[in-house]
N, C-alpha and C positions, 0 to 999 in steps of 0.2 A: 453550687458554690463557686461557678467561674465569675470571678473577679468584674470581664469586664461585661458580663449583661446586667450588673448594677444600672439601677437610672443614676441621671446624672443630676447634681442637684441642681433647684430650679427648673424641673420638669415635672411641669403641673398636671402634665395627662397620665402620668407615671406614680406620682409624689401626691400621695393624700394631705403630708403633710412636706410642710418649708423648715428653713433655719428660724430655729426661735431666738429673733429680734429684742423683745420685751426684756426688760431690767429683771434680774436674777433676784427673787426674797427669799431665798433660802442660801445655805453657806454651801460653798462646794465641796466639792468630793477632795479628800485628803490628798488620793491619788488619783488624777485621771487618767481616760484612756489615752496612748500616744493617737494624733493625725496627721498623717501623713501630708509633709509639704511637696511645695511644686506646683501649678496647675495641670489640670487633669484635662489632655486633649480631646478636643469634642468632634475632631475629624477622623477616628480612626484608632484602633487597637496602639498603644504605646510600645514602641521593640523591648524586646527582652533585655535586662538589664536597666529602665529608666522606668521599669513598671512602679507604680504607685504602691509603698509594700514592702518593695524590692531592693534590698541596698547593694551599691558594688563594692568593693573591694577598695579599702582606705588609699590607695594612690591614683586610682584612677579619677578621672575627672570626668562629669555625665555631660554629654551635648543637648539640654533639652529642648531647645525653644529651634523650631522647624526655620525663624529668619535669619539663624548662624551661619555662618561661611562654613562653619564645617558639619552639618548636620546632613546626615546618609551620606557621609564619604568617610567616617574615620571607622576606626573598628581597633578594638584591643583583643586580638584572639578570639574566641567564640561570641565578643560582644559588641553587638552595634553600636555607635554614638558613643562611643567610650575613648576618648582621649587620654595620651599619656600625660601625667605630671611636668611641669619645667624641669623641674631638679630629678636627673637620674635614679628611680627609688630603690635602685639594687644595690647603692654605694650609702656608705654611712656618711655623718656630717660632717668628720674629721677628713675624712678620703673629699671629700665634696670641697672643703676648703684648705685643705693641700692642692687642689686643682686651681681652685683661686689665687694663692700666696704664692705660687710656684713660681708662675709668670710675676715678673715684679710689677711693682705700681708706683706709681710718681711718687717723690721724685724720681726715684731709684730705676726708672723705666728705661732713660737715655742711656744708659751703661750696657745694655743689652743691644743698641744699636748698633753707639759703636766700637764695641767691638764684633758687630760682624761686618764692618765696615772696613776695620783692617785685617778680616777673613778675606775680603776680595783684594784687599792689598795687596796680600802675600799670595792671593792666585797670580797678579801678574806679575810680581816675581818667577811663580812657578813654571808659567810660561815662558819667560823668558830663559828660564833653567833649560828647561825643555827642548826649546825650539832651536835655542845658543843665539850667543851675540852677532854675529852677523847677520843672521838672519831678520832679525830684529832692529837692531838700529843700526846697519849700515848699508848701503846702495847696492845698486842691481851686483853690480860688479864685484862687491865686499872689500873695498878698498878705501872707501873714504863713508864719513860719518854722514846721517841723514842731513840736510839742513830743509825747511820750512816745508814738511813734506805733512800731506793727507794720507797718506799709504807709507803703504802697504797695507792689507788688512790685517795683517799680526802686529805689526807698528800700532797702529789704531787700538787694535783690541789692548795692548801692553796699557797704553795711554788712559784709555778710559777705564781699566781696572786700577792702575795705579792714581793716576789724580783724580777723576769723580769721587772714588771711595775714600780718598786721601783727605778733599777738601771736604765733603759729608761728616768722615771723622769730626771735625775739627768744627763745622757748624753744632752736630751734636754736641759734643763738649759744652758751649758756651748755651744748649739749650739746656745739658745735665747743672750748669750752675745758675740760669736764670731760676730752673724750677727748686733747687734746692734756698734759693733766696725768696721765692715767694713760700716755700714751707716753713722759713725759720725767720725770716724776717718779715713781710706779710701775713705771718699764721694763716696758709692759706690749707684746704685740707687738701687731701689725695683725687676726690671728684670732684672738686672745682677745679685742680690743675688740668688733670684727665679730660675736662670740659674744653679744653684749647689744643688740646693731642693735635686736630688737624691743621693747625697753625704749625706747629711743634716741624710736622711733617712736610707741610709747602715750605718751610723754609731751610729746613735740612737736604730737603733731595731738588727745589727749583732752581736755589742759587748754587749749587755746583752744576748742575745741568747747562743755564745758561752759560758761564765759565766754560763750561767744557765746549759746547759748539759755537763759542768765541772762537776758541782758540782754533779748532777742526776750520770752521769758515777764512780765518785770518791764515790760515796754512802755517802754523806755529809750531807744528809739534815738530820736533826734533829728536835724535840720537844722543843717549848718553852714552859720551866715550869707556866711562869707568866700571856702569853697572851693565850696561849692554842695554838699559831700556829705553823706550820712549817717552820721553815730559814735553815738557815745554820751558825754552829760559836755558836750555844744556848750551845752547851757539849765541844767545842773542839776550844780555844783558834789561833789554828796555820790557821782554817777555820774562826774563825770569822775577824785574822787581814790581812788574803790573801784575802778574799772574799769579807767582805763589807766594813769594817776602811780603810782598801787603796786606795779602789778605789772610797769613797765618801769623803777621802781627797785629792786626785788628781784632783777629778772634783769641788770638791768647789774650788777650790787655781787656777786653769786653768780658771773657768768661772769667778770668782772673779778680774783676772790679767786684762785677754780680758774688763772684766767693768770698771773696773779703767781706762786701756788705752783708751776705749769710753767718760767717762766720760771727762776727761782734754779733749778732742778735741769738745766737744760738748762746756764746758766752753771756748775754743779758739775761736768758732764760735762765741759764743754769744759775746765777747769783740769785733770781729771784724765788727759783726753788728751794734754794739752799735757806735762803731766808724764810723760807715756810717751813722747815724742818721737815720736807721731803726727800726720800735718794734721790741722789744724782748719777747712778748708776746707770743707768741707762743710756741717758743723753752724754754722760762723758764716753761709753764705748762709743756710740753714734759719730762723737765729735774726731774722736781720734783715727775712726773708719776711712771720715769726711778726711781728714786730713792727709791719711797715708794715700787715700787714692789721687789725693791734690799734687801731694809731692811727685807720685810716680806719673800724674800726666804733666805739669806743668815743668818740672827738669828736663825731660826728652825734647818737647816742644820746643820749649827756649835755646835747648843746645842745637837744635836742626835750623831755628831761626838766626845763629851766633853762625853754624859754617855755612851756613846760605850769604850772610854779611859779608862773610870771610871773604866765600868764594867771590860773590860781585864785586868786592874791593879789588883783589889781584887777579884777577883773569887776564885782564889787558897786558900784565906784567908778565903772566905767563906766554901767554900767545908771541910779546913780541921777544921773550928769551925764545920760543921756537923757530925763527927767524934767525938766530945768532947761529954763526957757525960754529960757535966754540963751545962743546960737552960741558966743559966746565960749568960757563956762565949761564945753561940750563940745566944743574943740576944746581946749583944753588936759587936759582929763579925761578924753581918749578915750585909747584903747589906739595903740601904736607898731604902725605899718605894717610896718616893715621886722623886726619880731620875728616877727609871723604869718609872713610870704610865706620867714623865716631856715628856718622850725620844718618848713612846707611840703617846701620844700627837701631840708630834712635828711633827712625822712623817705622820699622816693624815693631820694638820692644814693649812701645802701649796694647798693641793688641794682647801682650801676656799680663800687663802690668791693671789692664782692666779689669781680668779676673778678680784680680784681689776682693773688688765688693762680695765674691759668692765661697770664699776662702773660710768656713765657718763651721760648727758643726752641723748646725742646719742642711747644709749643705752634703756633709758625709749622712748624716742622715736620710738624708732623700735617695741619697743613691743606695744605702744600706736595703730602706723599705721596697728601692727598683728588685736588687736584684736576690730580697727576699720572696716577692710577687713572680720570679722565673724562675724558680727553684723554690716550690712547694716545700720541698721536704726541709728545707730549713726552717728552725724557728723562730718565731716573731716577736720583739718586744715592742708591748705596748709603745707608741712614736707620739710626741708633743711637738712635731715638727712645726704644723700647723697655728697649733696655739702659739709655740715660740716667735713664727712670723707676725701674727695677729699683733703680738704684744709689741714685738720691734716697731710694726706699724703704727702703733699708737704715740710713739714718743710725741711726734711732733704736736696730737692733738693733747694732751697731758701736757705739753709746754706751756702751749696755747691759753689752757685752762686756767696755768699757774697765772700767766700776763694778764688775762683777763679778771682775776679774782684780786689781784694787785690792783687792779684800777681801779674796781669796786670796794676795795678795804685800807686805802691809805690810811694811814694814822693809828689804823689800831694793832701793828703788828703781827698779825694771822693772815694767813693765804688761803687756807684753807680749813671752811668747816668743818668742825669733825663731829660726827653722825652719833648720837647718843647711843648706847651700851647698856643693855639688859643686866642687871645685876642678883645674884641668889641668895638669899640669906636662907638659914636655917630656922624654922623654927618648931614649937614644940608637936604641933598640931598634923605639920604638912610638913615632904619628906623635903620638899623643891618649893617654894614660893616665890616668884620674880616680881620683883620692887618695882615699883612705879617709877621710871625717868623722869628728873624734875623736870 
């Protein structure tokens, strides 16, 4: 009864008879026998586990065909040629796509950049906390301010945490409202955006990069008097309006344009939903989300770009009241306190202000489920976390649909089909009869 000293079929010296070829004149069998699929190797005993017969275990996946890349090299526990599944099979589907929805996905994706882009902001702040002002921006001797300097190395390091990560922020930004205009105003989906991620990438981290060893090359970075750190543009006017006032008024004005043009096609959506007699629930929390995160980036922005203005307009006027011998006439000539420490300010407050997108229940949720999973003995309610992301995710293409079904049904008033409905009548005979859909 061993299996594999069967002849094999089509072995004439073995096999009195063949597979019968000939057309069947009789009816078949109700039920036939199962046969086992696969081909049956003619070189050699089949390993345990891919025997012909034999089944594995519903997640594993069999390696059978000997020209695989992975055939006699995998093993799943006692079984040869037995590969693991893609999808982790000890986790359920909901756990699998909480794994998914957790990490965001375009548009929503640039929010997570940056703000870890003003996470290294505020490292060089913290450095500079650390280290203290002189040591940082000011000369061997601690007596007078950097001017056009490469060095020090804690100068440098101050420099490239606070403006590479400074001007990335702010490239990000204007890619977080390119892609929210190509979802609401292109109806473009979540993987086709996803499809340009590394565009997305070369140009958030190459153009502050080059920017940044401009300025290292050009010996530009300088000592700020007031915060103790290193920038560039703190001594020298023609660096502060080439290097940071222009190009963090081109990218507000460019991400600012792209939101606006999002914004009207998101409000076109929702009119035309409305007009289908669909909620708009959904899409007006989306819109009002979109909104508060607009306000809270583009307010700070604009105030740091107003005392940047400030400052390049009266500097000259400060400097040459520091010249004057008279206290007086530099205390009325000196620059407003509370404009530096506004500008300050503003420039860390996005890093908190970016949160706001993950500000939800969704969000206590997630962390309810963390640290119900590190503390067993707590108990667990059922979570819709997942499904709740799912469904957020969907707005845009649900918009989409509404636009597209509007194009396809001008003139007749409806947006949307609506799917005929089983109906039950009683009658004498049967307890439940369902009526025919006209």
């Amino acid at each position: 009864m061993n299996c594999e000293r069967l002849p094999l079929l089509g072995n004439t010296e073995n096999l009195c008879m063949d597979q019968n070829t000939s057309e069947s004149t009789t009816l078949s069998p109700l039920f036939q026998k199962p046969t086992p699929k696969g081909p049956r190797s003619a070189t050699g005993p089949v390993p345990v586990g891919l025997r012909a017969g034999v089944s594995l275990p519903d997640p594993l996946v069999p390696v059978q065909e000997p020209s695989h890349p992975l055939y006699g090299r995998v093993r799943a526990g006692p079984l040869p040629n037995c590969a693991l599944p893609c999808h982790q099979p000890y986790f359920s589907p909901d756990e699998r796509a909480f794994t998914a929805f957790w990490r965001f996905r375009y548009p929503e994706r640039p929010i997570i950049f940056l703000a870890a882009c003003y996470l290294f902001v505020s490292l060089g702040y913290i450095v500079r906390l650390a280290a203290g002002h002189e040591r940082v921006a000011c000369g061997a001797d601690g007596r007078h301010v950097l001017y056009d300097a490469t060095g020090p190395a804690l100068c440098t390091l101050v420099f490239l945490l606070v403006y590479f990560f400074g001007m990335a922020s702010s490239i990000w930004w204007v890619v977080l409202s390119f892609t929210w205009f190509l979802a609401a105003g292109m109806k473009w989906g979540n993987e086709a955006i996803a499809g340009y991620s590394q565009y997305f990438h070369l140009a958030a981290w190459l153009v502050p990069s080059v920017k940044s060893v401009a300025v290292l090359a050009l010996s530009a970075v300088d000592g700020d008097p007031v915060a103790g750190i290193c920038y560039v543009g703190n001594q020298s006017l023609e660096n502060l309006r080439g290097f940071v006032l222009a190009p963090l008024v081109v990218y507000l004005f460019t991400g600012s344009l792209f939101l606006l043009a999002g914004f009207v096609s998101l409000f076109r959506i929702r009119s035309v939903i409305k007009q289908g007699g669909t909620k708009t629930d959904k899409l007006e929390k989306l819109m009002i989300r979109i909104g508060l995160f607009t306000v809270l980036y583009t307010v700070p922005a604009t105030v740091v770009v107003a005392c940047l203005v400030y400052e390049q307009h009266y500097r000259p006027g400060w400097e040459r009241a520091l010249a004057c011998s008279c206290p007086s006439e530099r205390q009325r000539l000196g620059p407003d306190y509370a404009v530096f420490m506004l500008r300050y300010f503003m420039c860390l407050v996005v890093g908190i202000t970016s949160g706001v997108w993950i500000w939800s229940g969704k969000t206590l949720e997630s962390w309810r489920k963390f640290a119900a999973r590190c503390c067993p003995c707590r108990g667990r309610k059922p979570a819709a976390a997942a499904a709740a992301a799912a469904a957020a995710a969907s707005v845009y293409g649900e918009a989409s649909a509404a636009l597209t079904a509007r194009a396809g049904t001008v003139g007749t008033g409806s947006y949307h089909k609506p799917s005929p409905r089983r109906t039950f009548e009683r009658t004498p005979s049967l307890p439940l009869a369902p009526a025919v859909p006209p």
